[in-house]
C-alpha positions as CSV (number, residue, x, y, z in Angstrom):
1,X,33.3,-7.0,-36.9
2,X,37.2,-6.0,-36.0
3,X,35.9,-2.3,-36.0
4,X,33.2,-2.5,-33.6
5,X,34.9,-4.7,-31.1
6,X,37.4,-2.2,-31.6
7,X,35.3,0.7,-30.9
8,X,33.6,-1.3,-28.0
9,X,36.9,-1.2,-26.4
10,X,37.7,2.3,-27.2
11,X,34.3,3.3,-25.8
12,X,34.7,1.1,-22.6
13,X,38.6,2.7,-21.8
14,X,37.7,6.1,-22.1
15,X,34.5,5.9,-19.9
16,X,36.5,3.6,-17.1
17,X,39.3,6.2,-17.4
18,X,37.0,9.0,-16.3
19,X,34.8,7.4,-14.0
20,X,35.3,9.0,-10.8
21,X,34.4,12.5,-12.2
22,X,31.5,11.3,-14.9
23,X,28.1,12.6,-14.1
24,X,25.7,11.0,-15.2
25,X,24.7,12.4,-18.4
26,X,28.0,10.9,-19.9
27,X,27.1,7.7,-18.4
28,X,24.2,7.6,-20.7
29,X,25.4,8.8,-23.7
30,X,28.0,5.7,-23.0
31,X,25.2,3.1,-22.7
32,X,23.3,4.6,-25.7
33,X,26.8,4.2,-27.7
34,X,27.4,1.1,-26.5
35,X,24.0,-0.4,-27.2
36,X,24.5,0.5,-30.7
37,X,27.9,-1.2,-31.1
38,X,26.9,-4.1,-29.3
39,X,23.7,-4.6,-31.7
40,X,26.0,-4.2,-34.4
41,X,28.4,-6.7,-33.1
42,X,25.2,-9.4,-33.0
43,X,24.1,-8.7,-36.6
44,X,27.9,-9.2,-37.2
45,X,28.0,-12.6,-35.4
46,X,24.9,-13.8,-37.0
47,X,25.9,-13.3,-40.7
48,X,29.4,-15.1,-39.7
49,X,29.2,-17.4,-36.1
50,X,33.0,-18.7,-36.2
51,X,34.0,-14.5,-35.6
52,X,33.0,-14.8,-31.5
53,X,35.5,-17.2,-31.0
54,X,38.3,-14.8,-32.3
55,X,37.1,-12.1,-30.4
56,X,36.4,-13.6,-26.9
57,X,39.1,-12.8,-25.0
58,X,39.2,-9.5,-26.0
59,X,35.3,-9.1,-25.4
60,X,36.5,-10.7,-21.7
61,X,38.9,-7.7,-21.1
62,X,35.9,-5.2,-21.7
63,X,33.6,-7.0,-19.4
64,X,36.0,-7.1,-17.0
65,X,36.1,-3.0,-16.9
66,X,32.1,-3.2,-17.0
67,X,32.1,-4.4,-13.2
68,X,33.8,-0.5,-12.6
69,X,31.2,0.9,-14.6
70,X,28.4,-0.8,-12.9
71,X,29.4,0.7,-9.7
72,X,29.7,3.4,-10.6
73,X,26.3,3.4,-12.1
74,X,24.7,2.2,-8.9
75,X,26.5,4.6,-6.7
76,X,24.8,7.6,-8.7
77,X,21.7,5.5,-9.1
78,X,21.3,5.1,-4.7
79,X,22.5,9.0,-4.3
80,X,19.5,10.0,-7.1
81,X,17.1,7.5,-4.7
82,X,18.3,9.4,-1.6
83,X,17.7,12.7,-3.1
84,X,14.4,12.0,-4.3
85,X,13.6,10.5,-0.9
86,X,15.1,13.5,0.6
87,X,12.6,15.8,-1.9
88,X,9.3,13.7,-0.8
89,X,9.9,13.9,2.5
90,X,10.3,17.4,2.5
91,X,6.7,17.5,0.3
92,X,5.0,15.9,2.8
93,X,6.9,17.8,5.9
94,X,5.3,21.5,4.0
95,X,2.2,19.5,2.9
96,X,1.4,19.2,7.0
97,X,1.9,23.3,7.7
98,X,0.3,24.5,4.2
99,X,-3.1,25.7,4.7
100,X,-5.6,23.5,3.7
101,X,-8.7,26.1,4.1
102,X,-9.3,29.2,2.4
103,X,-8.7,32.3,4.2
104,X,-11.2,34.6,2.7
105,X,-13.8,31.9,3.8
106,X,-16.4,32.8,6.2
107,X,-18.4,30.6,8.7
108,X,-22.2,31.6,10.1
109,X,-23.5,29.7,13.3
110,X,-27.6,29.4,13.5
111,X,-29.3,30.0,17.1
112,X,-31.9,28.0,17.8
């Protein structure tokens, strides 16, 4: 149990120490790692209950850097939103000056 808190905190530092330049292929590789320590930690706490207690206020101090990481998180997730909004409106700028007819087409009038 002492390792994976351990490892949660390890993990936790060295993303909120590089979290003004991580893109955001590290921040999932982080959450990927994380979830596995964390569902570690529950198996852990299930086989021996008394162990949260001991560990609380250290599991405090890495939620508190989590608020950071949110942020951050949110920050890229609102500039990915923009830039897709940015991509569809583009889309359906061209979509109004593409041809919608075939060029090779030919039209025949009757006379009555």
């Amino acid at each position: 149990m002492r390792e994976h808190i351990e490892a949660l905190e390890t993990l936790t530092a060295g993303m909120a120490s590089r979290l003004p330049e991580a893109e955001y292929e590290e921040l999932e590789q982080f959450v990927r790692e994380r979830e596995e320590i964390i569902l570690s930690i529950r198996r852990g706490l299930q086989t021996n209950p008394e162990a949260a207690s001991l560990y609380a206020e250290r599991v405090q101090q890495v939620l508190r850097q989590d608020e950071a990481i949110m942020e951050c998180m949110e920050a890229l997730r609102s500039e990915a939103a923009g830039q897709l909004q940015k991509v569809d409106t583009a889309r359906t700028q061209r979509g109004a000056y593409d041809k919608a007819y075939t060029p090779d087409s030919l039209f025949f009038d009757k006379r009555k």
